[in-house]
C-alpha positions as CSV (number, residue, x, y, z in Angstrom):
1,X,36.3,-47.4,13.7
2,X,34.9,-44.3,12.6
3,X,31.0,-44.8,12.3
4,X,28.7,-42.2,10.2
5,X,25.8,-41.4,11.5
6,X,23.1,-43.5,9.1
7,X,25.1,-46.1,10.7
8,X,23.8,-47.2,13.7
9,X,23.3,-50.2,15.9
10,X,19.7,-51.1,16.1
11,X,18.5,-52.3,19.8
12,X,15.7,-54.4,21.3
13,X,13.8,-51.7,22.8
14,X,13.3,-50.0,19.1
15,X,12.3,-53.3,17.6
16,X,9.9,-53.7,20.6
17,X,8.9,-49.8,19.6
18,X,8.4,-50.2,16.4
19,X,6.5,-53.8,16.9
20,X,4.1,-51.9,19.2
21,X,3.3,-49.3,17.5
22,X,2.7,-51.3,14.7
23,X,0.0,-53.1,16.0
24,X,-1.8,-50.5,17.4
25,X,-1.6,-48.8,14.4
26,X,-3.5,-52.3,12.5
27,X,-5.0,-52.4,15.3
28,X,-6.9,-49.0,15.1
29,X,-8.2,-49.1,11.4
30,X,-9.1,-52.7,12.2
31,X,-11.5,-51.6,14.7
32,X,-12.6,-49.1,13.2
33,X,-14.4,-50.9,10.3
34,X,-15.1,-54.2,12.4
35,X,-17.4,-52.0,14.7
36,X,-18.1,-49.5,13.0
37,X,-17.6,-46.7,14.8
38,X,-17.0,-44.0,12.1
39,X,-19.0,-43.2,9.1
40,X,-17.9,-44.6,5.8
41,X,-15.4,-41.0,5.0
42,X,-13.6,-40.4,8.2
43,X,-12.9,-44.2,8.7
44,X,-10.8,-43.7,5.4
45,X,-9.6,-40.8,6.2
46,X,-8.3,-42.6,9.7
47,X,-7.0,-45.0,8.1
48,X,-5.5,-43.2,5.5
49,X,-3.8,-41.5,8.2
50,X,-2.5,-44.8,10.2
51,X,-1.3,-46.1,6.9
52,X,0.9,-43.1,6.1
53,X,2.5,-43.2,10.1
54,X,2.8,-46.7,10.2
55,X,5.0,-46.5,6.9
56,X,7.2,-44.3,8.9
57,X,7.3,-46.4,11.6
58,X,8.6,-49.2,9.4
59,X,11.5,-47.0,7.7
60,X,12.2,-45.6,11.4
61,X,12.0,-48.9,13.6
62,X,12.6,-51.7,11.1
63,X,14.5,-50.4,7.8
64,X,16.2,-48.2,10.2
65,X,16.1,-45.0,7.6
66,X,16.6,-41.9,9.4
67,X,15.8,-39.3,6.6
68,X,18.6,-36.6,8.4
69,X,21.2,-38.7,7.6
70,X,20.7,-40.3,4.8
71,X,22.4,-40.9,1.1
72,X,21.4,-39.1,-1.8
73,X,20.7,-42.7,-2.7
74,X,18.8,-43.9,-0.1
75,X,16.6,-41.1,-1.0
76,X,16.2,-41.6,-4.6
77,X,14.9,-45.3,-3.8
78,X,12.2,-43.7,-1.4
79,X,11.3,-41.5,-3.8
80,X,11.1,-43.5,-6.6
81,X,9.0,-45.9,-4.0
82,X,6.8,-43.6,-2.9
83,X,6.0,-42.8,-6.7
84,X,5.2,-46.7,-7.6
85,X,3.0,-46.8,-4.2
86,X,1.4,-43.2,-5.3
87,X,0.6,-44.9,-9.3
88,X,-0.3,-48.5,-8.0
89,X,-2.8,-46.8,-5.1
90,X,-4.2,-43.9,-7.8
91,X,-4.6,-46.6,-10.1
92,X,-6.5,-49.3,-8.0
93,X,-8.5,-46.1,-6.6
94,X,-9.2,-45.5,-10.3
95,X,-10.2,-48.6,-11.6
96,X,-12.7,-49.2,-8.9
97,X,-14.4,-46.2,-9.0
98,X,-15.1,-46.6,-13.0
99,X,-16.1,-49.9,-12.4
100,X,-18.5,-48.7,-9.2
101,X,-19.5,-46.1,-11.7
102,X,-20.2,-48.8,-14.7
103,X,-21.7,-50.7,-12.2
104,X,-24.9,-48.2,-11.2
């Protein structure tokens, strides 16, 4: 059998991988905010960061979406993904800061 290449066996060692780095990467913002070892803008800028990588890490490791091989449609559905995550975040993000603002 002819295999493409977005085909591909996963192994233990990349679940492990992607397991790991998973936690760390919950384990990091977590941290963060429980002992407060950042001021209030670059602890959300951290873990703005860790949430971006660690949604790589979960298309890499566990979806198994390796964006140089992908299908046109494989693609679309991240896109169109990534634009309900980008309107449901902006909008949360949106809401709570006119209701902060109502607030004071």
């Amino acid at each position: 059998m002819d295999k493409s290449p977005a085909q591909h066996t996963p192994t233990r060692s990349a679940y492990v991988t992607g397991l790991v780095l998973a936690v760390i990467l919950t384990a990091v913002p977590f941290a963060l905010v429980a002992f407060k070892l950042l001021s209030p803008l670059p602890a959300l800028l951290a873990i703005a960061v860790a949430a971006v990588i660690q949604v790589g890490v979960h298309l890499r490791y566990f979806l198994h979406i390796d964006l140089t091989h992908t299908p046109r449609e494989n693609l679309l559905a991240l896109s169109f993904a990534a634009l309900l995550i980008v309107i449901m975040v902006g909008g949360s993000l949106w809401i709570m800061f006119d209701l902060h603002h109502r607030m004071m």
